[in-house]
N, C-alpha and C positions, 0 to 999 in steps of 0.2 A: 504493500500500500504506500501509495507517494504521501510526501505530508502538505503538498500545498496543489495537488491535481485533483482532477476529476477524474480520470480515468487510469487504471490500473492492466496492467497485462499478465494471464495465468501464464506460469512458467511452462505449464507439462500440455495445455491445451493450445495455447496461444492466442486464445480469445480476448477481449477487453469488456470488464467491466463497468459498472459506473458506482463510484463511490463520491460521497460527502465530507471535506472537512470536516473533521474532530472541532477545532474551532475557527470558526469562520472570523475574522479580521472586522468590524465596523468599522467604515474609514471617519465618518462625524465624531463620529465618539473618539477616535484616536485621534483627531485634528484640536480637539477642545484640550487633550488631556496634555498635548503635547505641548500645547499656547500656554496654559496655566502650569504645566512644570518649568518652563521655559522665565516663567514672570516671576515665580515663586523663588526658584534657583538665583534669581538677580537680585531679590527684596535679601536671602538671606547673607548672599555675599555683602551685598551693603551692611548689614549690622555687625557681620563678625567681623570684615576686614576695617572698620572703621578706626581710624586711632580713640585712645580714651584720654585725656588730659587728667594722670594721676600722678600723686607725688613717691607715691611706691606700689610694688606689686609683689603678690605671694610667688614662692617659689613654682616650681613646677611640680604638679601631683600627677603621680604614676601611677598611685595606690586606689582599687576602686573604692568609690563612697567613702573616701574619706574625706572630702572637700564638703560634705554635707553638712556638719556640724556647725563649719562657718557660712554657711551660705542661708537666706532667707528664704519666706515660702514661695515669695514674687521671684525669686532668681529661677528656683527648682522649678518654679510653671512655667516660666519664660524659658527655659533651657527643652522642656519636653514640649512643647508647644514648636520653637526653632521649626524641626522639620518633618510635627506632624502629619502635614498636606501631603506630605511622597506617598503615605501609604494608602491613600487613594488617587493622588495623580500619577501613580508610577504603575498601579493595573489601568487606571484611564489611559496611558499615552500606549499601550498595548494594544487594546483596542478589540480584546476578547471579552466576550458576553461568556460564553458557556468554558471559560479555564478551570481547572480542578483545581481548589483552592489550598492544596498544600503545595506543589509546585509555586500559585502564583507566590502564596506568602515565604517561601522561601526563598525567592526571587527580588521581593519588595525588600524584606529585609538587609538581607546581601546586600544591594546595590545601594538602599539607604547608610550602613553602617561604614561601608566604602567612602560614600557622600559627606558622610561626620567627620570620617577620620580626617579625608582631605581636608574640608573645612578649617580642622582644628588645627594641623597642621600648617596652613597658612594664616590663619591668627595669631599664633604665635610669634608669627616674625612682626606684627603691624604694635607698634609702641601702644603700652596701657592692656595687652594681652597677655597669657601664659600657658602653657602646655597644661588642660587639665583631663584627666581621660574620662573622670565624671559628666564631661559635657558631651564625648560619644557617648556613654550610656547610656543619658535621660534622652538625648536626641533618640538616640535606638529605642526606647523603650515606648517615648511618645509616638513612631511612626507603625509600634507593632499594635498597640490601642487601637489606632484609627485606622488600623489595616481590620483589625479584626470586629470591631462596633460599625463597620460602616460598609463594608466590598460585599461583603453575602449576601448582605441584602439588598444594596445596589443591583447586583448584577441578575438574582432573582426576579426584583421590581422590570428590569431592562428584558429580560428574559420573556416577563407575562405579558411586557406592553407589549411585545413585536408580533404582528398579523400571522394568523395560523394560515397554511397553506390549506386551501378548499377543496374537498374533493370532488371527482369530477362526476357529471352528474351521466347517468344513462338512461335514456329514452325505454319506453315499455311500451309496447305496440297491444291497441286493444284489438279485443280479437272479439269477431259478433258470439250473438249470444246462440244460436243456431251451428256455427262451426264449433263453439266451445262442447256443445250437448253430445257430439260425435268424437268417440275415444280418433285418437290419430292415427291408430293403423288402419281404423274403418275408412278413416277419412281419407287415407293417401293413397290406399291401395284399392281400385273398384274393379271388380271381377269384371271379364269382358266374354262374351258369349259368341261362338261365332257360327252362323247356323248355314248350312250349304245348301244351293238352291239346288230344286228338286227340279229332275228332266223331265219336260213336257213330251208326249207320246209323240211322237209321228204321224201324220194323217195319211193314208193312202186311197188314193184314187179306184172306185169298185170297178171290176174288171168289167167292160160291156159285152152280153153275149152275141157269139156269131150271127147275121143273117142267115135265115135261114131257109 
């Protein structure tokens, strides 16, 4: 089976089939998802790469959740909040309706925690930042929430709006009520009688007698 054709070829017959995508592609829905990851990607480079005008900074934390202690409840929800959106714009810019949703979410994942790490990486070179690995976490952890309270049942909802395909209809021929009353071997089959015409006699002229 191909994974993006319609038609497949038997190895041992050599006939072709017709098969369906496992999942078919929506190009609108992957044009939206791809616009708003696009916008989203730029809003958060702007806040992380921004300089901060501080007079000093914590060292670098390596160690997970250990930065929590000092950090407040507005830092913690602005940190998972960061780059919630991927784990709904990152199955939108795909653009499958019917994806199995352990693939997709370990896909969203992946390529979100990827997305942090770089981030955070280059934060740290921009003055007023510092290497902290707690801000990949809550970033990861905020994009796995919103992967999982929101994509199932999106893609459900998109699933039951989409027009069911109609079946096709077939015509029924009435039949009179007179041809119906007669079984159909009576009906199709009529005996034919063929009767041989019978020989008419011959007339014979009566002999006349001699003069005599």
């Amino acid at each position: 089976m191909q994974r993006d054709g319609t038609r497949t070829r038997d190895e041992r017959s050599g006939a072709r089939t017709e098969t369906r995508p496992a999942t078919a592609v929506h190009r609108p829905l992957r044009l939206a998802g791809l616009t708003g990851l696009t916008l989203h990607l730029a809003l958060a480079l702007w806040l992380v790469l921004r300089p901060l005008p501080v007079a000093w900074v914590y060292d670098a934390n390596l160690t997970p959740l250990a930065s929590l202690r000092s950090s407040s409840a507005w830092q913690v929800v602005g940190e998972l909040l960061l780059l919630a959106p991927l784990g709904v714009l990152l199955p939108l810019a795909g653009g499958r309706i019917r994806a199995p949703w352990l693939p997709s979410f370990l896909r969203t994942t992946g390529v979100s925690a990827l997305l942090a790490t770089g981030l955070e990486f280059l934060s740290s070179w921009t003055p007023g930042h510092v290497l902290n690995v707690d801000h990949i976490l809550l970033a990861v952890i905020g994009v796995v929430v919103a992967h999982l309270a929101l994509v199932p049942g999106l893609r459900r909802l998109l699933r039951d709006r989409r027009p069911k395909p109609r079946a096709p209809r077939v015509k029924v021929l009435a039949v009179p009520p007179m041809a119906a009353a007669v079984p159909p071997v009576a009906a199709a089959v009529t005996p034919t009688v063929t009767v041989a015409p019978t020989a008419r006699p011959r007339a014979y002229a009566k002999p006349t007698p001699p003069a005599g």
